[in-house]
MARKOLDREN-641296 format. One line per field, with one value per residue (C-alpha): residue number from 1; residue in three letters; z, y, x. Coordinates in pm, 1 decimal. Each point is the difference from the previous one (the first is absolute). Example, Ala and Ser with C-alpha at 12.3 -4.5 7.8 and 13.67 -1.06 7.14 Angstrom:
<atoms>
resi	[1, 2]
resn	[ALA, SER]
z	[780.0, -66.0]
y	[-450.0, 344.0]
x	[1230.0, 137.0]
</atoms>
This chain:
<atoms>
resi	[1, 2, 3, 4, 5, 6, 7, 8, 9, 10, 11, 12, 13, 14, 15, 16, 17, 18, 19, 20, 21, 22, 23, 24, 25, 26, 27, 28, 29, 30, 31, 32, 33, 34, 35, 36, 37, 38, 39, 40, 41, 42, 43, 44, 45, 46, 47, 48, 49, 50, 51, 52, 53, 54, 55, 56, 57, 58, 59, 60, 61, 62, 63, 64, 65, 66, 67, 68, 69, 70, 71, 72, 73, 74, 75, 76, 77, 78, 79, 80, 81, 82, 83, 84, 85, 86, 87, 88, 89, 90, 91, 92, 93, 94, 95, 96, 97, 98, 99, 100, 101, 102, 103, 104, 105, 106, 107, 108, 109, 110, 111, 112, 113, 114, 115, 116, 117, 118, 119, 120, 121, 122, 123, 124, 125, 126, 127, 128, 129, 130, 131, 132, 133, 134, 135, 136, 137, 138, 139, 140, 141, 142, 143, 144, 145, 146, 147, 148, 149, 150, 151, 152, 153, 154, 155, 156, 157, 158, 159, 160, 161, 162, 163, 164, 165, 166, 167, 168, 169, 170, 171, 172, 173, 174, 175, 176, 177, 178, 179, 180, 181, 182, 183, 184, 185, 186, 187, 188, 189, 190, 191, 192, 193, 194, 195, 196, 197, 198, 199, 200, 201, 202, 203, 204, 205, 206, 207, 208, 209, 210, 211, 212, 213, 214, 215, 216, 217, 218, 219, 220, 221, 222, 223, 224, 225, 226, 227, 228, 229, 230, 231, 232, 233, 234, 235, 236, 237, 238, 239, 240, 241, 242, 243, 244, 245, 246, 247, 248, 249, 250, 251, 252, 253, 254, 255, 256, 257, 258, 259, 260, 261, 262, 263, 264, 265, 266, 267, 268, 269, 270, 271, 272, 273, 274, 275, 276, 277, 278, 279, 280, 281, 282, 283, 284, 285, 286, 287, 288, 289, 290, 291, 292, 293, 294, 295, 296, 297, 298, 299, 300, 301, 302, 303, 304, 305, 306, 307, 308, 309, 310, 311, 312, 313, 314, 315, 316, 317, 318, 319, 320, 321, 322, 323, 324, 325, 326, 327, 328, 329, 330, 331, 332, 333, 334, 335, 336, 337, 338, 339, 340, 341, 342, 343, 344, 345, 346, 347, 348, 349, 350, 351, 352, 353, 354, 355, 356, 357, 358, 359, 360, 361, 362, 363, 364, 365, 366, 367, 368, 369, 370, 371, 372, 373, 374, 375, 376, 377, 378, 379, 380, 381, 382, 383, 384, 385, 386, 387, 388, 389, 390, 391, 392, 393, 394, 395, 396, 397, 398, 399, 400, 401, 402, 403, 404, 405, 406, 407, 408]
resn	[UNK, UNK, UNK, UNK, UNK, UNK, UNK, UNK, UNK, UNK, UNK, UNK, UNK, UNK, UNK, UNK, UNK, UNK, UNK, UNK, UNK, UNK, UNK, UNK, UNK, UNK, UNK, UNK, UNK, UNK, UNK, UNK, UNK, UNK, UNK, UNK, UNK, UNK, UNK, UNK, UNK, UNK, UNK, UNK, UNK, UNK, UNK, UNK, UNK, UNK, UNK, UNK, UNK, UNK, UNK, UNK, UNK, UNK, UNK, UNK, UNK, UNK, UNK, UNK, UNK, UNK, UNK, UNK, UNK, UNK, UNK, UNK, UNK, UNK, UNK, UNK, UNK, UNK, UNK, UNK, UNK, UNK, UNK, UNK, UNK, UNK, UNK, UNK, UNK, UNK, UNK, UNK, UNK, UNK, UNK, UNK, UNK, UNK, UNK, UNK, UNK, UNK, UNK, UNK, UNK, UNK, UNK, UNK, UNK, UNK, UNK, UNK, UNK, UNK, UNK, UNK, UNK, UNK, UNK, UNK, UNK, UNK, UNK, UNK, UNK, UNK, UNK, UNK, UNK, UNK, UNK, UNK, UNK, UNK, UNK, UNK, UNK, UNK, UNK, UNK, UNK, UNK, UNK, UNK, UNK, UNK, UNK, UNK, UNK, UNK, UNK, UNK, UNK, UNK, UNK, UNK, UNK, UNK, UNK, UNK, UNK, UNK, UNK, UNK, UNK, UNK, UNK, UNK, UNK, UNK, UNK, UNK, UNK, UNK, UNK, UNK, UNK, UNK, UNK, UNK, UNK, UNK, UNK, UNK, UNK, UNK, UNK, UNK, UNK, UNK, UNK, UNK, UNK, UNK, UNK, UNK, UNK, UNK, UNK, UNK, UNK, UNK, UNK, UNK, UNK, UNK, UNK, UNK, UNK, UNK, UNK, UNK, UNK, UNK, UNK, UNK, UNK, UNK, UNK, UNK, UNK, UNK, UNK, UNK, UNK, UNK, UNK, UNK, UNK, UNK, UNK, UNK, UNK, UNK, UNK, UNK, UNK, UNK, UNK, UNK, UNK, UNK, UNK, UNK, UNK, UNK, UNK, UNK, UNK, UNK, UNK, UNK, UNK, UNK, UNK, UNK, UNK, UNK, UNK, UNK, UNK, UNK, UNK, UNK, UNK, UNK, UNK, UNK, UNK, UNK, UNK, UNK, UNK, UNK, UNK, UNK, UNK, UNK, UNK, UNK, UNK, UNK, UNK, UNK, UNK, UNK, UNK, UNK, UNK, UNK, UNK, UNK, UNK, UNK, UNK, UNK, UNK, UNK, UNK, UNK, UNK, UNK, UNK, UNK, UNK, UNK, UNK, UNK, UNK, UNK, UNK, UNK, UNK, UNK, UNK, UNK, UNK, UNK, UNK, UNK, UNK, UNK, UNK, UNK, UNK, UNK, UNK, UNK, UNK, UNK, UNK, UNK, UNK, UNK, UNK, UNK, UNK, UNK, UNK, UNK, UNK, UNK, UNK, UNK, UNK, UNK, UNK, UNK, UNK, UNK, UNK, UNK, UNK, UNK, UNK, UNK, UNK, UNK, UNK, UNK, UNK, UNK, UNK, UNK, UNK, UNK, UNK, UNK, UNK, UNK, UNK, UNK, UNK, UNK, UNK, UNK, UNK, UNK, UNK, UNK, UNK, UNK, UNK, UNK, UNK, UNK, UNK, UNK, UNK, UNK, UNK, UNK, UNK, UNK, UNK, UNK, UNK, UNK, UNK, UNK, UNK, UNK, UNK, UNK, UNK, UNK, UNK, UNK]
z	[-1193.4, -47.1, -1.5, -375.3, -96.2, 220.9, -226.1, 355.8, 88.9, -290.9, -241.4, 85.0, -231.9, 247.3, 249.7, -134.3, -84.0, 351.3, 169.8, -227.7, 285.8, 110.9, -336.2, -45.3, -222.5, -239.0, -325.0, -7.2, 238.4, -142.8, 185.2, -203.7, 191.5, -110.6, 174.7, 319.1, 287.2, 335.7, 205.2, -158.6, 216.9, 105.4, -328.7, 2.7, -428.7, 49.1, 252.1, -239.5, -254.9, 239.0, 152.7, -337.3, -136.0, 320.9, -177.0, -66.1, -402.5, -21.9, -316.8, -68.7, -44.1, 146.1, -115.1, 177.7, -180.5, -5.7, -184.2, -176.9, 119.3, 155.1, -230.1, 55.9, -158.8, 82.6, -172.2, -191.7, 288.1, 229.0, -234.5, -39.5, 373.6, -73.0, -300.3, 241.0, 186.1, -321.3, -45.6, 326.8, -68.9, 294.5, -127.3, -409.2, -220.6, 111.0, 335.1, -99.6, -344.8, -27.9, -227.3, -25.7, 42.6, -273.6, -217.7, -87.0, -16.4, 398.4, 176.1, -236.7, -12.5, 425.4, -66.9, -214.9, 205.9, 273.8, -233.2, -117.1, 337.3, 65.7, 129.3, 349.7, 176.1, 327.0, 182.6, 287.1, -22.3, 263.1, -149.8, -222.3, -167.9, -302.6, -241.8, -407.0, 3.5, 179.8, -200.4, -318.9, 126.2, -14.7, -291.9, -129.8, 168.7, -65.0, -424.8, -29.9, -107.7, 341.6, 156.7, 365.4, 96.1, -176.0, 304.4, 357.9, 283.1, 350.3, 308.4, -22.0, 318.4, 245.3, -303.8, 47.2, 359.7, 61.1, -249.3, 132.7, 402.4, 21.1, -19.8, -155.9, 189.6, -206.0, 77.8, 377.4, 12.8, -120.3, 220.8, 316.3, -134.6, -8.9, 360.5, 155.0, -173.7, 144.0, 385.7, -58.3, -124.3, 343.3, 236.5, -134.9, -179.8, 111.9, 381.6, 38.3, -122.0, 212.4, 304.1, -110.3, 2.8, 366.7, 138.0, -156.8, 88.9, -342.5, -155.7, -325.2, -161.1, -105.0, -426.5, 114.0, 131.1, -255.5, -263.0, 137.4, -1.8, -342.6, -128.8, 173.7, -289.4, -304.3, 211.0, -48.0, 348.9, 228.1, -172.5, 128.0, 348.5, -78.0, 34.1, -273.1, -111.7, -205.5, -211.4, -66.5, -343.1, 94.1, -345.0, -0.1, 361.4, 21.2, 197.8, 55.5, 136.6, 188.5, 376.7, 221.3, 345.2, 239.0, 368.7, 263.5, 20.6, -377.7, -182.0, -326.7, -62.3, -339.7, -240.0, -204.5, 342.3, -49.0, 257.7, 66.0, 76.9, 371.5, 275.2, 38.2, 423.9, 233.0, 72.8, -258.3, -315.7, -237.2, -356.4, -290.0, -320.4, -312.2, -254.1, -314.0, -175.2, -427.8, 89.6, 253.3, 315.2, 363.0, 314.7, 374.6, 279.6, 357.8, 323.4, 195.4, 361.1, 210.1, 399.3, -75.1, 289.9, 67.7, -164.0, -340.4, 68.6, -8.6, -234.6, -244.8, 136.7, -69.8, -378.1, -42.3, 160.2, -237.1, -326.3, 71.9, 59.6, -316.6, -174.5, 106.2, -191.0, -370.1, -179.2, -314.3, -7.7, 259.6, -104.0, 91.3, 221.9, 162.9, 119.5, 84.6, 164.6, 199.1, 133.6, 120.2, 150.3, 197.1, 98.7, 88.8, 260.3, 73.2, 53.5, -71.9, 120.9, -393.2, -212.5, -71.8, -51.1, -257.7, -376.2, -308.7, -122.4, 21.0, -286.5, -364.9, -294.0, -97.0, -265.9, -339.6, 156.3, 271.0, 118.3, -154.3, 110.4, -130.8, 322.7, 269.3, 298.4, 153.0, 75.9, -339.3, -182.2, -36.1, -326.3, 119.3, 97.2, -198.0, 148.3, -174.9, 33.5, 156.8, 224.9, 172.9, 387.5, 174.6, 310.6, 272.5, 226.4, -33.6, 210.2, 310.3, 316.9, 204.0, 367.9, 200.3, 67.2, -303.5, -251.7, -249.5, -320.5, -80.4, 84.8, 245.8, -227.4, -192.5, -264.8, -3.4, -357.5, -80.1, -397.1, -144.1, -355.7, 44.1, -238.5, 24.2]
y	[1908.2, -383.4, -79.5, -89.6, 305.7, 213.3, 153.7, 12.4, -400.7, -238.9, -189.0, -385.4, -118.1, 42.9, -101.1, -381.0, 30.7, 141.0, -239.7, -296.5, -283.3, 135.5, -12.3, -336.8, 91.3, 24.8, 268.7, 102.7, 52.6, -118.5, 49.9, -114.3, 119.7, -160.2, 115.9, 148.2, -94.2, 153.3, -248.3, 43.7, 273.2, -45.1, -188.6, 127.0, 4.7, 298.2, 141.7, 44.0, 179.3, 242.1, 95.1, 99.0, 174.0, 50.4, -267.3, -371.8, -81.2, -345.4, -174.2, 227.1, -207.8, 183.1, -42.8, 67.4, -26.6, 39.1, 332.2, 204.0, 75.4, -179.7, -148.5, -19.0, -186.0, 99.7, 43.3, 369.4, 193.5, -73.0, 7.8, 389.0, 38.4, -112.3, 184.6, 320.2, -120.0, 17.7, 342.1, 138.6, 95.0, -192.0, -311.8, -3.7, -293.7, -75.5, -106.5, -157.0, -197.0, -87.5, -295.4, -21.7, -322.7, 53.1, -42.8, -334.2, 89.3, 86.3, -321.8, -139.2, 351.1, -119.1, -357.3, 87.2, 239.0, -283.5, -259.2, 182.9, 24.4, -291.4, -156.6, 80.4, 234.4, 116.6, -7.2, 11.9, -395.1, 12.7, 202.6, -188.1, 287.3, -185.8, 228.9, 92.2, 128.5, -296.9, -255.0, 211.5, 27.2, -426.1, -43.2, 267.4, -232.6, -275.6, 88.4, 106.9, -261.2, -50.8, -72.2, 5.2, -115.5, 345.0, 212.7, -159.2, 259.7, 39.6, 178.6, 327.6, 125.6, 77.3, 242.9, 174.1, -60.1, 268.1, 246.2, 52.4, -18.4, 363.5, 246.4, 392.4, 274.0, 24.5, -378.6, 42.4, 274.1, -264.2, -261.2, 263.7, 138.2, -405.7, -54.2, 302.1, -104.9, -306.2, 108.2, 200.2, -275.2, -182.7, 273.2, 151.7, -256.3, -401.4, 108.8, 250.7, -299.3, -276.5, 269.6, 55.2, -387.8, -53.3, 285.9, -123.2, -401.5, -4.8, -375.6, 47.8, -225.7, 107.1, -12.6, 211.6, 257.6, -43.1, 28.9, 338.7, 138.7, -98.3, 201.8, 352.9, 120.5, -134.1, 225.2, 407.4, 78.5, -239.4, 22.2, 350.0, -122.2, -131.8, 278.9, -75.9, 252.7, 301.7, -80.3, -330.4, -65.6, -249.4, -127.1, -166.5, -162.2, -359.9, -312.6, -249.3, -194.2, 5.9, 100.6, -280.3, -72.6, -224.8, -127.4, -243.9, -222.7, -64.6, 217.3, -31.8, 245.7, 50.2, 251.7, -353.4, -44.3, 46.2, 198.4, -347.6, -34.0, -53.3, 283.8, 278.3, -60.4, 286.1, -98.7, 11.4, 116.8, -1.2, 232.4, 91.2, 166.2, 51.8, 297.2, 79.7, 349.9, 71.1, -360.5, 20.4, -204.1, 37.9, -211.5, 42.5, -261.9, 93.7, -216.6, 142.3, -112.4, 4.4, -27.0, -190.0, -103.5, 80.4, -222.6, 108.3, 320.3, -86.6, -210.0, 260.8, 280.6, -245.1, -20.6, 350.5, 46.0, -262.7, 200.3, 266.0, -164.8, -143.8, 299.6, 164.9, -273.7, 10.0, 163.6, 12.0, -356.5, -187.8, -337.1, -172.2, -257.7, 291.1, 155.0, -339.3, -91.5, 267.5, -78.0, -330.2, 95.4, 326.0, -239.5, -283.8, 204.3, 226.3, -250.6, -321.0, -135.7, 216.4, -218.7, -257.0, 235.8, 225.0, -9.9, -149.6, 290.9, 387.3, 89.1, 60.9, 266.0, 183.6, 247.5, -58.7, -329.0, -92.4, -251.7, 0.4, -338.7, 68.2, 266.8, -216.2, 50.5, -327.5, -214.6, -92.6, 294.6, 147.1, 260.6, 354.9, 279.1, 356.4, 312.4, 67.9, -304.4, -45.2, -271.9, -183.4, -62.9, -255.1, -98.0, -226.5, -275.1, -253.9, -313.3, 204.6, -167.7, 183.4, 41.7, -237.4, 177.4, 246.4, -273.4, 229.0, -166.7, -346.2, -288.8, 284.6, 162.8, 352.4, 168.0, 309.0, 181.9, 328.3, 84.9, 345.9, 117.0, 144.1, 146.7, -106.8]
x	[-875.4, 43.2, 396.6, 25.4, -167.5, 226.0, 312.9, 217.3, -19.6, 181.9, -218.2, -112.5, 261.1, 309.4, -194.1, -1.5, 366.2, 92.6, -207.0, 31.0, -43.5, -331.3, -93.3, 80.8, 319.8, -320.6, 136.8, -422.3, -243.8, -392.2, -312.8, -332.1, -294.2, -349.2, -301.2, -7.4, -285.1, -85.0, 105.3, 384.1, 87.7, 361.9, 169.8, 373.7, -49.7, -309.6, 224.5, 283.1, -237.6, -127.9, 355.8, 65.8, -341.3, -178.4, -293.5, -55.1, -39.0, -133.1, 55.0, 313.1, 369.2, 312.5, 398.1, 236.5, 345.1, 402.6, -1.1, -255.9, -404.1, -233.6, -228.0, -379.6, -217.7, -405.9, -339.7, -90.8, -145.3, 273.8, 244.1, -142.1, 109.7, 349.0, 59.1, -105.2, 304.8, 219.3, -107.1, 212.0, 319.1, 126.8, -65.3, -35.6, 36.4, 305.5, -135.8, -341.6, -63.2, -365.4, -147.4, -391.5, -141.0, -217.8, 355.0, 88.5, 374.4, -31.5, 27.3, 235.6, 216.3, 65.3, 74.5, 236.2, 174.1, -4.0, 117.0, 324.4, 99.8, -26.0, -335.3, 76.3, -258.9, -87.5, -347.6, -258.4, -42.1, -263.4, -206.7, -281.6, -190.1, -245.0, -134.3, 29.0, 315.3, 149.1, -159.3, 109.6, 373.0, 3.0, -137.8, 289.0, 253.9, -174.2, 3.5, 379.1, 219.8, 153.1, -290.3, -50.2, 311.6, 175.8, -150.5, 163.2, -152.5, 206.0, -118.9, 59.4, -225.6, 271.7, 150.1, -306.9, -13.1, 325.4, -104.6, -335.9, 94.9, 147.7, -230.3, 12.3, -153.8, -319.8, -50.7, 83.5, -228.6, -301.4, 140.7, -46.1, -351.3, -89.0, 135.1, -179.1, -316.8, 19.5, 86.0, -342.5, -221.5, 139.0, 5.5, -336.3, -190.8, 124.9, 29.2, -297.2, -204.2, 140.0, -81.9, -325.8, -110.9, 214.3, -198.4, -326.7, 83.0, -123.3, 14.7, 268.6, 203.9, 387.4, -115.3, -344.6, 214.1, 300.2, -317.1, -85.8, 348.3, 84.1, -335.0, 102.3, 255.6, -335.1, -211.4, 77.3, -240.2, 158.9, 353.9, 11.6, 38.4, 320.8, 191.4, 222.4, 300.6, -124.5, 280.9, -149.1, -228.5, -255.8, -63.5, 390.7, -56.9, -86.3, 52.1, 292.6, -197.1, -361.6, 69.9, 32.6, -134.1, 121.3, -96.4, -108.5, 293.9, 54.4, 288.4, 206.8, 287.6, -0.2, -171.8, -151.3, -208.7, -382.0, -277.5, -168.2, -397.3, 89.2, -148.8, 225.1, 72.2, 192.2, 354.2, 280.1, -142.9, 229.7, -46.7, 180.2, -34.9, 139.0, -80.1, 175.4, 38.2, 89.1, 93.7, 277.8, -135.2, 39.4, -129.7, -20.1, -150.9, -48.5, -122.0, -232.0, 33.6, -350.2, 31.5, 351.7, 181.4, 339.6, 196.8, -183.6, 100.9, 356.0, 22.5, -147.8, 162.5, 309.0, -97.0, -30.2, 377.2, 74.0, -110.7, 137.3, 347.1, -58.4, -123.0, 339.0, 202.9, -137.7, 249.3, 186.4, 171.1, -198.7, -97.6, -316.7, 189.1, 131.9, -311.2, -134.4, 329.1, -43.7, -347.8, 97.3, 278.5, -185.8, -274.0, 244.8, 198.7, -278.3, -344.6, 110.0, -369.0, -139.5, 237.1, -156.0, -306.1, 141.4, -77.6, 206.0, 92.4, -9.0, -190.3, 99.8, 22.1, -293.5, -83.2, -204.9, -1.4, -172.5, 266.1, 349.1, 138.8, 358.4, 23.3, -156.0, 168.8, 65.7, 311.6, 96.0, 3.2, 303.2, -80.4, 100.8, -262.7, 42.6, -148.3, -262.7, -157.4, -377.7, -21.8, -284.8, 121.3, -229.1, 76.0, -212.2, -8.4, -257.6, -122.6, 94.3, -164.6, -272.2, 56.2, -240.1, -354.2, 25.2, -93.3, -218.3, 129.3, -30.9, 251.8, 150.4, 229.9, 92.4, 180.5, 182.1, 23.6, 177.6, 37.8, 119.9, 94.2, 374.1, 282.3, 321.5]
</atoms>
């Protein structure tokens, strides 16, 4: 059950007025969604939408106010779906007030309510989403008396940011479903296939094999071979992002990195993957280490001590500077040669989105962890030389990489 809909957690309204500074000291929250493309996937204003009705509504407005319901503002069929919503006892008019776009009282009916209070409202400012309902929503501002200048909008996103980062059971339990699905499309998919073209010293580029990988869960024969959870329904799986491949000397460590058109070559091989369930993502990267030499080993037997130091530490309270305080300082008096090695940061929030940057944890951030929270922990060490006479990568360098989706 989304939050807002759920009779046991407050309405939205108290959650502006407790956490006015997030909000921008804003008195209204506004989101005006246009339309809504493919290549949007992680767009924190969709994300707030479907923490609250499990969906995305494009062209739909949302208000978020001081008192009183939250006011929608969407075309006939999905205003249907709402009005559903206002049928539950749990949530009634008095939570949800619906205006049809089709009315030409809607529109006006929210700038109104903004105006009165002021002018001031809060919002994604990032987030550029074109469409009818956006363009209709300026020409609304645009035609009142004020004119533009009557709406000023703030950034609301680290509001939204807190409210979203600690996570119910039923939204754990899609967060865990997500992370086992994607430890099987590694273990059973991503690695059987990287074996299979070693074995063969068949000719494949990193994006060939990323290709094939990202086509198993489209394709109900060979999907079967993932082993995925029983619990799991297929039709709600899908990617974070396509699988990505990495060897022969050249390494990023970050989930933005792309399986380039180079050879995959024996060595480090470095993989990750990211799949998301009703939503809620989850990631995981692992090196694989072919005939390494001993120094390899211990450096990634090192990183695996160091997560699960780490792991131990994320608790109720625990900044991000603390975690990646903590790093440094274990790697500092521990292998002071890996320092220099290590990444920026630790890794970041995760959930409906991908990447939540207000719960990176790197040196700077000092906003408290809650349990609850899902976090993406990605450790590595990259540009790490290779010992004289075991130069299978180019330039004569490695990277170590060790990512895992954890609660705090």
């Amino acid at each position: 059950m989304p939050p807002y809909l759920d009779l046991t957690i407050p309405p939205l309204s108290p959650l502006l007025q407790d956490n006015a500074s997030l909000f921008g000291e804003a008195p209204y929250f506004l989101s005006v969604i246009g339309s809504i493309s493919d290549d949007l996937n992680f767009v924190k204003s969709t994300a707030i939408q479907t923490w609250l009705f499990g969906y995305e509504f494009p062209n739909t407005l949302l208000l978020v106010g001081p008192t009183g319901p939250l006011h929608i503002v969407s075309g006939d069929k999905k205003a249907a779906i709402f009005e559903e919503l206002q049928k539950d006892p749990r949530v009634g008019r008095e939570k949800l007030t619906i205006h049809k776009r089709g009315n030409p009282d809607s529109l006006p009916t929210i700038l109104k309510l903004v105006q009165d209070a002021g002018g001031k409202v809060g919002g994604i400012l990032k987030d550029q989403l074109p469409g009818p309902m956006m363009e209709e929503w300026t020409k609304t501002i645009h035609a009142s008396s004020a004119g533009e200048d009557s709406v000023q909008r703030v950034e609301a996103s680290l509001g939204w940011a807190q409210a979203m980062a600690r996570k119910d059971d039923e939204e754990l339990g899609n967060v865990r479903l997500a992370a086992k699905s994607t430890a099987a499309m590694l273990k059973n998919e991503v690695i059987v296939r990287i074996a299979s073209a070693l074995d063969e010293e068949r000719r494949v580029s990193h994006e060939a094999l990323s290709e094939e990988c990202e086509g198993q869960l489209d394709n109900s024969v060979l999907r079967s071979r993932l082993k995925l959870p029983s619990e799991v329904d297929v039709e709600q799986l899908d990617w974070c992002y396509s699988p990505i491949i990495q060897s022969g000397g050249k390494y990023e460590l970050r989930p933005s990195a792309v399986s380039d058109d180079n050879p995959l070559t024996a060595g480090i091989i470095i993989l990750s993957s990211g799949l998301r369930y009703k939503g809620y993502c989850a990631n995981a990267a692992r090196t694989l280490l072919i005939s390494p030499d001993r120094k390899m080993e211990t450096n990634y037997t090192f990183l695996l001590d160091l997560q699960t130091r780490l792991i131990s530490r994320l608790r109720d309270g625990t900044t991000g500077a603390d975690i990646h305080g903590y790093a440094i300082h274990y790697i500092r008096n521990n292998r002071p040669d890996l320092e220099e090695h290590f990444v920026r940061n630790c890794g970041f929030g995760t959930g409906i989105e991908f990447r939540e940057s207000a719960f990176t944890l790197g040196p700077n951030n000092k906003r408290a962890l809650r349990s609850g929270q899902v976090l993406n922990l990605s450790l590595g060490f990259q540009n790490l030389p290779r010992k004289s006479g075991n130069n299978n990568g180019k330039d004569g360098v490695y990277a170590l990489w060790l990512v895992d989706t954890v609660v705090v």
